[in-house]
C-alpha positions in Angstrom: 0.0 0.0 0.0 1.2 3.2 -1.0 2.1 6.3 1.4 -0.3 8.5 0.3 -3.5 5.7 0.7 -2.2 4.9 4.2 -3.1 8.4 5.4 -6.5 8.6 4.0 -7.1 5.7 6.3 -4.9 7.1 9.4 -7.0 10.4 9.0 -10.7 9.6 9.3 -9.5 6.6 12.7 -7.7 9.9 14.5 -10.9 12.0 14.0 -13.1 9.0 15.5 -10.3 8.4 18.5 -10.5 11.8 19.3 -13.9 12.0 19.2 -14.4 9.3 21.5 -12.1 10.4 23.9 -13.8 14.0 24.2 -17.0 12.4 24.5 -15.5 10.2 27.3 -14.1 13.5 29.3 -17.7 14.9 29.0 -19.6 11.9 30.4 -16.9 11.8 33.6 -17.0 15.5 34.1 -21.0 15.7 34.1 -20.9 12.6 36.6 -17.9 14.3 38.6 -20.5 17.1 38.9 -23.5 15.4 40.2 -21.6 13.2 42.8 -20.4 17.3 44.2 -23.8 18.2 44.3 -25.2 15.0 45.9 -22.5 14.9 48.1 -23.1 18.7 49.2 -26.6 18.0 49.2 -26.5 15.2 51.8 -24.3 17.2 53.8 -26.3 20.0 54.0 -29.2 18.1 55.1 -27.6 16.2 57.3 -26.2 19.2 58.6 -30.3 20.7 59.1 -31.3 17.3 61.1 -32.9 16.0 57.7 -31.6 12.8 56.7 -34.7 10.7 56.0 -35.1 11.3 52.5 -33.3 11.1 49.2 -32.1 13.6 46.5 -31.2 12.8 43.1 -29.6 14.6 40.1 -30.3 15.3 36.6 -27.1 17.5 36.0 -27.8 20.5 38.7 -31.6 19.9 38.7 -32.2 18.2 41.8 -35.5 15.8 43.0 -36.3 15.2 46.0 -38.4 11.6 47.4 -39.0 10.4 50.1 -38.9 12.8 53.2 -41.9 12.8 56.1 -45.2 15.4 54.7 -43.4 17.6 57.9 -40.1 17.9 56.5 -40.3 17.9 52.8 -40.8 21.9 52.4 -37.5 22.2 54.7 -35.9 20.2 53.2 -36.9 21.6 49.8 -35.2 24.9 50.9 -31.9 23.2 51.9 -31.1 21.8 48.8 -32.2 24.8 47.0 -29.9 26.9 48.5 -26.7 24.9 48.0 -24.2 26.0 45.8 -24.5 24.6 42.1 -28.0 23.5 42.2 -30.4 25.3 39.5 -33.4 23.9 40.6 -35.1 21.8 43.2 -38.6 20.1 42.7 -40.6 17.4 45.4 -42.3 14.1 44.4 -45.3 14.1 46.7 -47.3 16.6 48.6 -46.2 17.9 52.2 -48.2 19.1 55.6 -48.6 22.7 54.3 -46.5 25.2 56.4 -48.3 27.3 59.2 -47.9 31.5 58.2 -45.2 32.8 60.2 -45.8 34.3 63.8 -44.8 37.8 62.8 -47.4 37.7 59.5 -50.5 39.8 60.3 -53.7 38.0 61.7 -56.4 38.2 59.3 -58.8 36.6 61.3 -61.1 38.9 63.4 -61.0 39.1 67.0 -63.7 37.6 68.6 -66.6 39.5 70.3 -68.9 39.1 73.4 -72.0 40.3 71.2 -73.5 37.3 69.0 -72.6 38.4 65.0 -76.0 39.3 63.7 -77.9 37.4 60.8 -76.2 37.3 57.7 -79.0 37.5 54.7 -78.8 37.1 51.0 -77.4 39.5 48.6 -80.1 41.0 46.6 -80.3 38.9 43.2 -79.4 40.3 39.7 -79.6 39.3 36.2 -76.0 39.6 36.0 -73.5 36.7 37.4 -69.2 36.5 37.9 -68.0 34.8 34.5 -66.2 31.7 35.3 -62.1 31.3 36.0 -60.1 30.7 33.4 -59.4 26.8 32.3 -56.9 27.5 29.4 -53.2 28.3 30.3 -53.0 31.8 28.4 -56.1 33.1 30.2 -55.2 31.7 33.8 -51.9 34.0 33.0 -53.7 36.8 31.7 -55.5 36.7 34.9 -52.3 36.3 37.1 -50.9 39.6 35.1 -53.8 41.8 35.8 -54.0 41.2 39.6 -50.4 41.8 40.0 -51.0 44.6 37.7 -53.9 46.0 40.1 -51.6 45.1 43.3 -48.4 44.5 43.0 -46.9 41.7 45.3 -44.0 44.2 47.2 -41.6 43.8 49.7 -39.6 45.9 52.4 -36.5 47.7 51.2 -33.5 45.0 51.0 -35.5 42.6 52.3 -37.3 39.5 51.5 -40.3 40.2 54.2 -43.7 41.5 52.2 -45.5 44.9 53.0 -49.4 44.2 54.2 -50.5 45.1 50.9 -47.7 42.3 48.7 -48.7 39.9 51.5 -52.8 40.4 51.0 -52.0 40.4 47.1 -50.1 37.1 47.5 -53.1 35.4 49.1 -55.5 36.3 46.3 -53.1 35.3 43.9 -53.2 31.9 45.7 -56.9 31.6 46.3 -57.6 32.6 42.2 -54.6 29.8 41.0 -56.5 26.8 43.4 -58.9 27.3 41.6 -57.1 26.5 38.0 -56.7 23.0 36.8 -54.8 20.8 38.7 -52.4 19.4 35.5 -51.0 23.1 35.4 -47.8 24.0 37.4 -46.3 27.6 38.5 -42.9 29.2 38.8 -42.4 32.5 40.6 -39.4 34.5 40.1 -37.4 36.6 42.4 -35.8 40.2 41.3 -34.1 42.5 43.7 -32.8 46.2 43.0 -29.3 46.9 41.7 -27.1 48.9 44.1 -28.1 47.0 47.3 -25.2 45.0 47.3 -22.9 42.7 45.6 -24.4 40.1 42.6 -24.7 37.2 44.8 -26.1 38.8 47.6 -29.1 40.2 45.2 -29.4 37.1 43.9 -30.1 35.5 47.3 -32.4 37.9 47.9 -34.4 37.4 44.8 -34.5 34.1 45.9 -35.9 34.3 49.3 -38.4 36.6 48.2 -39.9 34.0 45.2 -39.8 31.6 48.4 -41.5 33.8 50.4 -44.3 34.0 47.9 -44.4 30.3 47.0 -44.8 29.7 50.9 -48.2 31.7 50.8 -48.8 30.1 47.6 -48.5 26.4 49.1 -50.5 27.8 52.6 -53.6 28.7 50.4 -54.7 26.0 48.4 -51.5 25.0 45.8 -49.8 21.3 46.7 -46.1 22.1 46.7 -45.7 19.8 43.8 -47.1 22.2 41.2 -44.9 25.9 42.8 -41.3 26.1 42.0 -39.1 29.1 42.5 -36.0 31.0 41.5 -34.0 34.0 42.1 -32.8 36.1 39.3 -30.9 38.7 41.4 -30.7 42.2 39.8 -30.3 41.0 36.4 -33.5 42.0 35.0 -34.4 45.8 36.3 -37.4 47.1 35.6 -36.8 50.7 37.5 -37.9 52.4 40.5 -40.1 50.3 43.3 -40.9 47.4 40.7 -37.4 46.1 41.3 -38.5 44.8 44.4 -40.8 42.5 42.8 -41.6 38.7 42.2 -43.4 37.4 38.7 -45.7 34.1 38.7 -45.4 32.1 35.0 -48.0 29.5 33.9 -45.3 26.4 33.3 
C-alpha cells in the first residue's frame, strides 16, 4: 500500500479516536459534577437534622423523594440553596407550612356580642363569569391582579409589606382554583445597588420563596410551585425592582 493511501485511512480513525475520547471527558465530568452536588446535598441536610429522604440529580436539577409530609418543604429549601444547584422540585405533597408568627392576623377578633344574621345579597340578572381553564387566560388573569396590586416587599428585604402579602393570598386563592395538571414558577428580582451580585441574587431568591410559601399555605400542593431568584439582572426601574413574577409552566 502506498504512502499516500495509508493516510487517508490514518486520518478519518484519529478524528473518531478523538472523538471518543472528548466524548468520554464529557460523560466523567458531568458525573464528577452530580456526585459534588449529591455529596453537598447530603451534607447540608444532614447538617439541618434531615436525613430521612433522598435527592437525586439530573445535572444540577435536583428531586427530591422520600422525606416525612413535615419535613419535605424544609428540606426543599436546603437543597435549593446549595451551591451549584439550578433547581429543586418534590415528588409528593407535604403538611402545608403554618404562616409565620410575625405575619399579620387576618382573622377577626372575637366578640362578646353574638354576630347578627347574615341575609342574601339582593339577586341580579348579572353573574361572575367563570375562572379561566386554558393556560393563556389563567396567566392573563395572574398579570392583571399583579398589575392591580403588586406583590411588594420591604427595602433590601425578602419580608412583604401588608399590601404584597394580601395580594399574595388572592393570587393563591384565584390559582386553586385552576386546573390541577397546570404548574407555577415564581421568580425573584431584587434592585441593583443594594449590594454585591450574589447577595441580590439570594435575595431574589428568598423573596420568590416567600411567595411560594403563601402560595402552598392557600390551596396550591407544593408539587405544582417552583421558585427561582434572578438577582438584579432583569431591572425594571424604581419600586418594581423589588418585585416577584408568577409564570404558567
Amino acid at each position: 500500500m502506498s504512502g499516500g493511501r495509508r493516510w487517508i485511512l490514518v486520518v478519518p480513525i484519529a478524528v473518531l479516536v478523538t472523538a471518543l475520547l472528548a466524548g468520554v471527558v464529557t460523560w466523567a465530568q458531568a458525573g464528577n459534577i452530580q456526585r459534588d452536588l449529591a455529596a453537598d446535598t447530603q451534607a447540608a441536610l444532614t447538617q439541618a437534622g434531615l436525613q430521612k429522604g433522598t435527592v437525586t440529580f439530573d445535572g444540577r436539577d435536583a428531586t427530591l423523594s422520600g422525606f416525612p409530609p413535615d419535613q419535605a418543604l424544609k428540606a426543599l429549601e436546603v437543597v435549593q440553596n446549595v451551591d451549584g444547584v439550578r433547581a429543586a422540585q418534590l415528588q409528593g405533597d407535604v403538611v402545608p407550612v403554618a404562616p409565620s408568627a410575625s405575619a399579620p392576623s387576618t382573622t377577626a377578633p372575637p366578640t362578646s356580642a353574638p354576630a347578627p344574621p347574615t341575609t342574601e345579597p339582593p339577586t341580579t340578572s348579572a353573574t361572575a363569569p367563570p375562572p379561566p381553564t386554558d393556560k393563556a387566560g389563567v396567566q392573563a388573569e395572574i398579570d392583571r391582579m399583579l398589575a392591580e396590586t403588586p406583590i411588594t416587599f420591604e427595602p433590601d428585604s425578602a419580608r412583604l409589606t401588608p399590601e404584597g402579602e394580601q395580594a399574595a393570598r388572592a393570587v393563591a386563592v384565584a390559582l386553586a382554583k385552576s386546573p390541577d395538571t397546570f404548574r407555577y414558577r415564581v421568580t425573584g428580582h431584587a434592585a441593583r445597588g443594594t449590594g454585591s451580585a450574589s447577595g441580590a441574587l439570594k435575595l431574589s431568591r428568598d423573596r420568590a420563596r416567600a411567595v411560594t410559601r403563601i402560595l402552598t399555605t392557600n390551596g396550591l400542593t407544593t408539587k405544582r410551585v417552583t421558585y427561582r431568584g434572578l438577582g438584579d439582572t432583569r431591572p425594571a426601574g424604581g419600586e418594581e425592582d423589588r418585585r416577584v413574577e408568577i409564570t404558567v409552566v
